[in-house]
C-alpha positions, 0 to 999 in steps of 0.5 A, a space after each residue: 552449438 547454438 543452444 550452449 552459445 545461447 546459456 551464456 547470453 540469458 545468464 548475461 542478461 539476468 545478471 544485468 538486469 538483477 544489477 539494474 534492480 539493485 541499482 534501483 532499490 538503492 537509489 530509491 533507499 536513499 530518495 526515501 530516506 532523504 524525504 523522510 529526514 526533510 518531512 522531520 526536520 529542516 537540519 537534516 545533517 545535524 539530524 543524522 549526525 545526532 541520529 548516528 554519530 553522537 548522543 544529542 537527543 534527536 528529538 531536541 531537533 525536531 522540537 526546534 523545528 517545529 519551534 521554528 514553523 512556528 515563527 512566521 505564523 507569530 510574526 505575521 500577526 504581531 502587527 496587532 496588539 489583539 492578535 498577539 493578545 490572543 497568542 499569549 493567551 494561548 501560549 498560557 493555556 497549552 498545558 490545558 489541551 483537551 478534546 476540543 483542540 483534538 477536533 479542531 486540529 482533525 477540522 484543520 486537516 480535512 480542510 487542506 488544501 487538495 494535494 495536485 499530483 499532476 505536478 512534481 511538487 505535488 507528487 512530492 507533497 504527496 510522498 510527504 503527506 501520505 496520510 492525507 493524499 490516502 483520506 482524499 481517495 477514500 473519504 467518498 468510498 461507500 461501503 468502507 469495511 473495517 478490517 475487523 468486519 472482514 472474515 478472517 478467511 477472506 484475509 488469510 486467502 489475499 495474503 496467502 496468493 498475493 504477499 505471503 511475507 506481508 507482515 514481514 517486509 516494509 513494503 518491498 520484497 526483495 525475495 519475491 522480487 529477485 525469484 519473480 525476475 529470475 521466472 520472467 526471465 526465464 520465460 522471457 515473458 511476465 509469469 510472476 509478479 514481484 509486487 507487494 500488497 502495499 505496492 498494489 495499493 498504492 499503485 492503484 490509488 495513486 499511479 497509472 498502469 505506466 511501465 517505466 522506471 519513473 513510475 517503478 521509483 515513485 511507487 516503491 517511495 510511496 509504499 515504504 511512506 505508506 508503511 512508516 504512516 500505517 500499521 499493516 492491518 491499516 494497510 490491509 484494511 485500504 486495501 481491501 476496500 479498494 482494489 479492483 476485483 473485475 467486472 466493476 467491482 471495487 472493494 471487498 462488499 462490493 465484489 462479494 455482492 456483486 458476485 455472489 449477492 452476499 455480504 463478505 462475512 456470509 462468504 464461504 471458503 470457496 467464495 472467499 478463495 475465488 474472490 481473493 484470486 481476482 486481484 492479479 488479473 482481474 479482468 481475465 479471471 472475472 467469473 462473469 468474463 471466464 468462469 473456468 480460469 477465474 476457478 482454476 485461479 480458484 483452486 491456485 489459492 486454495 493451494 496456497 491456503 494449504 501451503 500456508 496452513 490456513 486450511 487443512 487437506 479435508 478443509 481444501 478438498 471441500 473448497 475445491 468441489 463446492 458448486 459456485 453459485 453466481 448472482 442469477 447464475 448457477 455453475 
């Protein structure tokens, strides 16, 4: 009796909870697509209207945006005659843009001025400029790797554990997200995770480990700007670069010769499988931390390599049984 008057409640419970999860997607939909018309064009109204409702060039309203940030800088230097010399001439010399002004423009940017997140203006200045907020974080990285450095292998095995509809979503997952709160339910713990690649990244370049609803908004605002602003191998690429592999490791070289005294392109599949298994909870799968859960989380990505047809049975059985050898260590 106490069991089936039990079903009736947990079904309850996941209905209003996948009902809160759709209420937030929405809102974060249209807080998204506000910010982006506002980072496009300062009529956002007329933008729509041209956009979906008659056939005025969108692009006439952005040009005469642009036009009009242009004014105020004109204006404050046409108190002298110099100045405005100087702006005519270079207004008579715009049809002659080169390299020069590319790598002027390029200097202009990296010399902006820092984006203060701590402040809400800033997070939304950083939601706008997500190009810049992104460089801030990795222009100190050593070893950055270009993702046409890192072995195929070591992709594959990432995307097949960690986002296997990577190169089909735009930046959430919907699917992942309603089957991994339907497992947690279930379980009435966190068994799954929902998260995409992109939500990983930008979790841990820009936010806290928070668990609010706060956090939750920003992080899907930022990952749907991260994928308008970047290709998904660019994606792929910071990624990699950047997220936590345990035991003090950040980014793929450093994992790789922290762990097993190689660089990535000299990994094997075995290697590349253990490594790609530590981002989900890296300080419990770290092999110096555990070694056995970090190859059972091992063989769970070989699994999924399998699943997704990136290796082959014999290929997986020999991942499976080859001896990991750690950095002055020997298992």
């Amino acid at each position: 009796m106490s069991t089936e008057q039990k079903k009736p409640k947990r079904n309850f419970v996941i209905i209003s909870r996948m009902f809160k999860l759709i209420l937030a997607l929405i809102v974060v939909f249209f807080l998204s697509f506000f910010i982006t018309i506002t980072i496009k064009t300062s009529h956002p109204i007329d933008f729509i209207i041209s956009e979906y409702f008659d056939d005025t060039p969108t692009d006439q309203i952005i040009d005469n945006y642009a036009n009009e940030k242009k004014i105020p800088n004109s204006m404050n230097n046409s108190n002298k005659n110099n100045n405005d010399n100087e702006i005519n001439s270079n207004n008579s010399n715009e049809n002659n843009y080169n390299s020069e002004s590319e790598s002027q423009n390029s200097e202009n940017k990296s010399n902006a001025n820092p984006i203060d997140d701590s402040t809400i203006s800033g997070r939304i200045e950083r939601a706008m400029s997500i190009k810049q907020a992104v460089n801030e974080k990795i222009q100190n990285k050593q070893h950055y790797m270009k993702l046409n450095e890192i072995p195929i292998t070591i992709r594959q095995a990432i995307i097949a554990v960690e986002d296997s509809r990577f190169y089909s979503h735009s930046g959430f997952d919907l699917e992942s997200i309603a089957r991994a709160t339907i497992v947690n339910v279930e379980a009435g713990q966190i068994e799954e995770g929902g998260s995409t690649i992109t939500q990983q990244l930008v979790k841990n370049l820009f936010l806290s480990q928070e668990q609010s609803f706060t956090r939750k908004a920003e992080e899907l605002v930022l990952s749907l700007n991260m994928e308008r602003n970047f290709s998904k191998d660019e994606i792929l690429e910071l990624y990699l670069n950047t997220i936590y592999f345990g035991s003090s490791f950040y980014g793929i070289y450093d994992a790789a010769m922290g762990y097993f005294g190689k660089e990535p392109k000299d990994l094997t599949v075995a290697e590349s499988a253990m490594l790609a298994g530590l981002p989900n909870a890296p300080s419990l799968y770290s092999p110096y931390v555990d070694f056995m859960l970090a190859k059972k989380r091992q063989l769970i990505v070989i699994n999924a390599m399998v699943k997704a047809k990136i290796l082959s049975e014999s290929e997986a059985e020999k991942a499976r049984i080859e001896t990991i050898n750690l950095v002055g260590t020997t298992n």
